[in-house]
C-alpha positions as CSV (number, residue, x, y, z in Angstrom):
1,X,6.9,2.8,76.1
2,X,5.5,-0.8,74.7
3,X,7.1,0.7,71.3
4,X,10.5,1.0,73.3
5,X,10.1,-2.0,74.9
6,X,10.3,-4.2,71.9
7,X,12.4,-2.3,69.8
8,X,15.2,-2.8,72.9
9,X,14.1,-6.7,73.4
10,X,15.1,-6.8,69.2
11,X,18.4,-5.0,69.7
12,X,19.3,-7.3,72.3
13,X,18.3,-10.4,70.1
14,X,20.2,-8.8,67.2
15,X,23.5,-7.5,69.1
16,X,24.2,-11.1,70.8
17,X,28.2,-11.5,70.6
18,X,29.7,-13.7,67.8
19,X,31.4,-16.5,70.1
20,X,33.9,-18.5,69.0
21,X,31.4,-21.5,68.9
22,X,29.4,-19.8,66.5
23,X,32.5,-19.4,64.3
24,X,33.5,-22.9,64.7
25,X,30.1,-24.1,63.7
26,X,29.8,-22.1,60.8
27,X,33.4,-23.0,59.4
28,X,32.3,-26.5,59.8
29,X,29.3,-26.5,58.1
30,X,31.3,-24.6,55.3
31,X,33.5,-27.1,54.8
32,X,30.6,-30.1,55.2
33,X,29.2,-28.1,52.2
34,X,32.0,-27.9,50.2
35,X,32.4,-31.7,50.3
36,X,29.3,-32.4,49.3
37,X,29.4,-29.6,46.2
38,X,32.7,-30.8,45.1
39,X,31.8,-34.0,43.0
40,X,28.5,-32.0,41.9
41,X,31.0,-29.6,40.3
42,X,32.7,-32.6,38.6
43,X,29.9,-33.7,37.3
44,X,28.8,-30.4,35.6
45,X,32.5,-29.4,34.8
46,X,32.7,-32.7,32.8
47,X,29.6,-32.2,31.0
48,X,30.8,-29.0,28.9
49,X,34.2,-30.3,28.5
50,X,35.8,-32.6,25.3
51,X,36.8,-36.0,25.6
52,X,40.1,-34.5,25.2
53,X,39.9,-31.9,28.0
54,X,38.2,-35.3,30.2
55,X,41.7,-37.1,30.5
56,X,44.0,-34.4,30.2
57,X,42.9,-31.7,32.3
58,X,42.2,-31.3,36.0
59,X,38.5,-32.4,36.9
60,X,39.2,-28.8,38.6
61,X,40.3,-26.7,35.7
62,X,37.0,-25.5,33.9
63,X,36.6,-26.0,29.6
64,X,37.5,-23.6,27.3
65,X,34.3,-23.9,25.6
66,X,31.1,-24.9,26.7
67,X,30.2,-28.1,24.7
68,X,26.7,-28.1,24.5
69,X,26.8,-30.9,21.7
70,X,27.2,-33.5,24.8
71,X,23.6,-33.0,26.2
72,X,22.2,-32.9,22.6
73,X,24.1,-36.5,21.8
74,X,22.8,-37.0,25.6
75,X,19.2,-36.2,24.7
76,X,19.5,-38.7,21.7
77,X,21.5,-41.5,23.4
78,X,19.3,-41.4,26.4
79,X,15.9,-41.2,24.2
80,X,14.3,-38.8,26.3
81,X,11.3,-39.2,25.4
82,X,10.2,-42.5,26.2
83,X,12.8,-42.7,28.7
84,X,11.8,-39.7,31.2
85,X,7.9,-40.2,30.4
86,X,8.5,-43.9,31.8
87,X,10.2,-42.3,34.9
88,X,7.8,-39.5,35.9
89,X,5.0,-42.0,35.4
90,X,6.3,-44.7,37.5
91,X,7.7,-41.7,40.1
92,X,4.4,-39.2,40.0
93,X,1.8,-42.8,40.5
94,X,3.6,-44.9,43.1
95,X,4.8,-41.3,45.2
96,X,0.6,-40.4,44.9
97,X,-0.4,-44.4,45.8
98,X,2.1,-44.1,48.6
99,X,0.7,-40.9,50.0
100,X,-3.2,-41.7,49.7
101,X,-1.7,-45.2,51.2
102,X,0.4,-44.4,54.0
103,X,-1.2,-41.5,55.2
104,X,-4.6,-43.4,55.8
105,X,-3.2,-46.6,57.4
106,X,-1.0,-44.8,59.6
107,X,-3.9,-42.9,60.6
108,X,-5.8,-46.0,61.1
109,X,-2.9,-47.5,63.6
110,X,-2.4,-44.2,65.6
111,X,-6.5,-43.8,66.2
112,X,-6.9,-47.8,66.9
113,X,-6.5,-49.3,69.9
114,X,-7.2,-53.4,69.1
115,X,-4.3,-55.6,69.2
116,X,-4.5,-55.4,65.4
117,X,-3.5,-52.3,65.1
118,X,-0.7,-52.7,67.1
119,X,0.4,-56.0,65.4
120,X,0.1,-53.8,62.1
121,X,2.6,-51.1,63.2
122,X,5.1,-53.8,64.1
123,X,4.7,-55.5,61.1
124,X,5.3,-52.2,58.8
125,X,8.3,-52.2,60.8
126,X,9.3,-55.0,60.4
127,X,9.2,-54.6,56.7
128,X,11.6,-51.7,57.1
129,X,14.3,-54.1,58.8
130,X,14.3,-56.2,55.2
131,X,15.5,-54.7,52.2
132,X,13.9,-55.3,49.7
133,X,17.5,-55.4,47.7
134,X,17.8,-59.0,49.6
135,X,14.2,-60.4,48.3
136,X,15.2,-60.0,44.3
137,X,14.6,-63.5,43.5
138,X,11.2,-64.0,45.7
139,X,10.0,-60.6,44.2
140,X,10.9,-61.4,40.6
141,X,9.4,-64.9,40.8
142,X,6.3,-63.3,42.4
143,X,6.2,-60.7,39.5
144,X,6.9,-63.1,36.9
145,X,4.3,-65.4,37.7
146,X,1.7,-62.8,38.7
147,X,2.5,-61.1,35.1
148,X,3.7,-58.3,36.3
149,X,6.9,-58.0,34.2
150,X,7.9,-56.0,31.9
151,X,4.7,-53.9,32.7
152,X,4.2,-50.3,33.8
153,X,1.4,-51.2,36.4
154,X,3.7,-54.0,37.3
155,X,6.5,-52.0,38.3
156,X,4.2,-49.3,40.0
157,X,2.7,-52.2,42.4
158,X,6.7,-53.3,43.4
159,X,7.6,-49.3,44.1
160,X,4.6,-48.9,46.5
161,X,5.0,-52.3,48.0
162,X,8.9,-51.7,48.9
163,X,8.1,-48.4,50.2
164,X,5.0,-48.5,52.0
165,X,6.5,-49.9,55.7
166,X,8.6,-46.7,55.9
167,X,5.9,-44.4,54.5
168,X,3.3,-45.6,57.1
169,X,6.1,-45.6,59.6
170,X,7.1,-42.4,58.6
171,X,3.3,-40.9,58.5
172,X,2.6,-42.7,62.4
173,X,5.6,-40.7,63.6
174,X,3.6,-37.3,62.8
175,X,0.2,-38.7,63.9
176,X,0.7,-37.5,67.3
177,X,0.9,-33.8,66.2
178,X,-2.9,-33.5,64.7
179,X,-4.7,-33.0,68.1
180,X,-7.5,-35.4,68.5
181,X,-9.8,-32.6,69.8
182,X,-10.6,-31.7,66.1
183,X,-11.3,-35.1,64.9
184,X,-13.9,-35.2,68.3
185,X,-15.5,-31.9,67.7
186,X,-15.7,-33.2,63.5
187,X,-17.6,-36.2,65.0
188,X,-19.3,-34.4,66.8
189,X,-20.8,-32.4,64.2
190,X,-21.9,-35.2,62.0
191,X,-18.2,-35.6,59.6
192,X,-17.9,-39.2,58.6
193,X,-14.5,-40.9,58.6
194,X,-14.0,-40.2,55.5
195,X,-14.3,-37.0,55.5
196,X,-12.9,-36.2,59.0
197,X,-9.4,-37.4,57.6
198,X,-9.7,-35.1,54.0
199,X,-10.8,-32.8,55.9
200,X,-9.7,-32.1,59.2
201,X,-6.5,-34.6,59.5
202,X,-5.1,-34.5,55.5
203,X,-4.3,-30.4,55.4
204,X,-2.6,-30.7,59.1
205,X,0.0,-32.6,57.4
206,X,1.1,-31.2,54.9
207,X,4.8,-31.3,56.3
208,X,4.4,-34.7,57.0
209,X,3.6,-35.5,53.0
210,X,5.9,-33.3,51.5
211,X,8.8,-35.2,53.7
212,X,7.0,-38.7,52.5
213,X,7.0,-37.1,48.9
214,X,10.5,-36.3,48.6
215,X,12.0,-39.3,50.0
216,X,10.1,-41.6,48.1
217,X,10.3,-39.5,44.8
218,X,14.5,-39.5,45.4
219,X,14.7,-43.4,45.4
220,X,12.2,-44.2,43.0
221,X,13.4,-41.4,40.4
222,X,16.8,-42.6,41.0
223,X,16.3,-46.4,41.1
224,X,18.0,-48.9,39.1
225,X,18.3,-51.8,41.1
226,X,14.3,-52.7,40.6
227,X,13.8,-51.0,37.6
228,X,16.6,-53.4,35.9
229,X,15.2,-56.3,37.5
230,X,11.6,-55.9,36.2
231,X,11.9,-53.9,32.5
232,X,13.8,-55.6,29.5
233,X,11.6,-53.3,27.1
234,X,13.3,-50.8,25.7
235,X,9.8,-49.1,25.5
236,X,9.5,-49.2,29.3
237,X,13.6,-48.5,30.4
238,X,13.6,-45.6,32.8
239,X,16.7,-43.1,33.0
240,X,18.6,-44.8,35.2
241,X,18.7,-47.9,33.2
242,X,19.9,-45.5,30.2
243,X,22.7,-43.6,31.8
244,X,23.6,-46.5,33.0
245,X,24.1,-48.4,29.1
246,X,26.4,-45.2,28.5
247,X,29.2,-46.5,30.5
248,X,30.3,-50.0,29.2
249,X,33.4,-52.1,29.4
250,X,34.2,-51.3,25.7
251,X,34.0,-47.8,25.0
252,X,32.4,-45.7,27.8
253,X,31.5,-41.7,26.5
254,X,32.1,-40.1,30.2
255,X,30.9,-36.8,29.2
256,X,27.8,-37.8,27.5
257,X,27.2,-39.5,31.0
258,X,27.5,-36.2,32.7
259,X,25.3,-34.4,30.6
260,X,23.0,-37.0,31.1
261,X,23.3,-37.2,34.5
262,X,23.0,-33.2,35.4
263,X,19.7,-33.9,32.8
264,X,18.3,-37.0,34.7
265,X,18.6,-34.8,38.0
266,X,16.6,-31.5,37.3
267,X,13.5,-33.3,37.6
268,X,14.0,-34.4,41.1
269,X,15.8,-30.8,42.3
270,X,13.0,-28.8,40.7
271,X,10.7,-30.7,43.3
272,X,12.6,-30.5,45.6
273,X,13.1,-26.7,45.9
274,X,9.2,-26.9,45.2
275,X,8.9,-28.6,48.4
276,X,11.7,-27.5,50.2
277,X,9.8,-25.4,52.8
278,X,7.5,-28.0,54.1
279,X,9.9,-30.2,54.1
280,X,12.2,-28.9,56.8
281,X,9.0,-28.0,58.5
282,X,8.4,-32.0,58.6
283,X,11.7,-32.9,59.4
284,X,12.2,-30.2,62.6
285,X,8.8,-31.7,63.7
286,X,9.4,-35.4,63.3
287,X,12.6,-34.4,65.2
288,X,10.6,-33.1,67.8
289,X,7.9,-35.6,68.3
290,X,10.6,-38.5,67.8
């Protein structure tokens, strides 16, 4: 009887009409998609075609050949090597600073109850009201006269100083979802702090640092803006910077650009998919508890 029971509660869960709402949804959410795939298409469309098939054929119509000769002059124009070393240092130490960073302070300001801890959340705030985008001559003339230019630790210390207010604001929002019964019962037992938040608090948000992870990887992968403003080495230039020398005023190679473009954005969709699971976890719950 408890086998029939359940096997009827599934076929009505499964045999629940297909309303028109549904329908509507889903055509929605189609089209949504579609949007958002179409200039990804362009892009990769234009990276296997000629500079002749570029102006003279539809961004639609698909190459007669794929020209794999644009990602090898895309390889060489870009300078891989130094370029995408330069990017997955500055991306892989500030995203790990940021993490170690965030998730300990926020931590901090969820457990304390002082007024300073309370004065600290509004000030990470606060920080996240300012873009950093309007501080380019205060943060340049701080980095300049700190030495921090043209440095790799130099950028490193501007990525996890423009991004730590929304990572610890970010990080406080999930707080509330590690019960403080476990962190009791660790004290209890003799954990220190230290090891009560590697141990007890760290693995129960997991969601939480994959989200943190992914955001912060995204913009600093894909900045240019601060990565302009504080490397004039060529030595030190991240990818951005170099796609970005491919289109000029004077003679711009578009589908070198694409190439290196679908090239530059591997990196970040690999980790992505990597974290993809725990991060719609930590989205659903910061939905939630928000």
């Amino acid at each position: 009887m408890a086998k029939f029971g359940r096997s009827k509660q599934s076929e009505d869960i499964t045999s629940k009409p297909y309303t028109m709402s549904t329908f509507a949804v889903q055509v929605v959410m189609t089209v949504v998609a579609l949007v958002f795939l179409f200039p990804l298409f362009v892009i990769l469309n234009y990276s296997f075609k000629t500079k002749k098939e570029l102006y003279l054929t539809s961004p639609l119509k698909l190459p007669d050949s794929l020209q794999w000769a644009n990602y090898e002059a895309a390889l060489k124009k870009l300078n891989l090597t130094t370029t995408f070393t330069n990017t997955f240092i500055y991306t892989a130490i500030s995203v790990l600073l940021l993490a170690l960073l965030c998730g300990v302070t926020a931590w901090a300001i969820s457990r304390g109850k002082g007024k300073f801890f309370k004065f600290s959340f509004v000030y990470f705030v606060i920080g996240i009201l300012i873009p950093f985008q309007a501080l380019f001559l205060p943060i340049y003339t701080i980095g300049y006269k700190m030495h921090l230019t043209n440095t790799r630790y130099g950028i490193i210390f501007m990525y996890v100083a423009t991004g730590i207010s929304f990572g610890v604001f970010l990080m406080n929002s999930f707080m509330s979802t590690v019960p403080l019964e476990l962190e009791e019962a660790a004290r209890i037992d003799g954990c220190s702090v230290v090891k009560t938040y590697f141990v007890i608090v760290f693995p129960l948000l997991k969601p939480a640092f994959a989200t943190l992870i992914i955001m912060q990887a995204f913009q600093i992968w894909n900045d240019y803006l601060l990565a302009s403003l504080y490397v004039s080495k060529k030595g030190l230039k991240t990818l951005t910077v170099a796609i970005q020398s491919l289109f000029s005023a004077q003679a711009s190679d578009y589908t070198t650009a694409m190439a290196a473009i679908v090239v530059s954005v591997l990196p970040i969709s690999i980790l992505f998919l990597s974290l993809q699971k725990y991060f719609i976890k930590g989205m659903t719950v910061g939905a939630v508890k928000g």
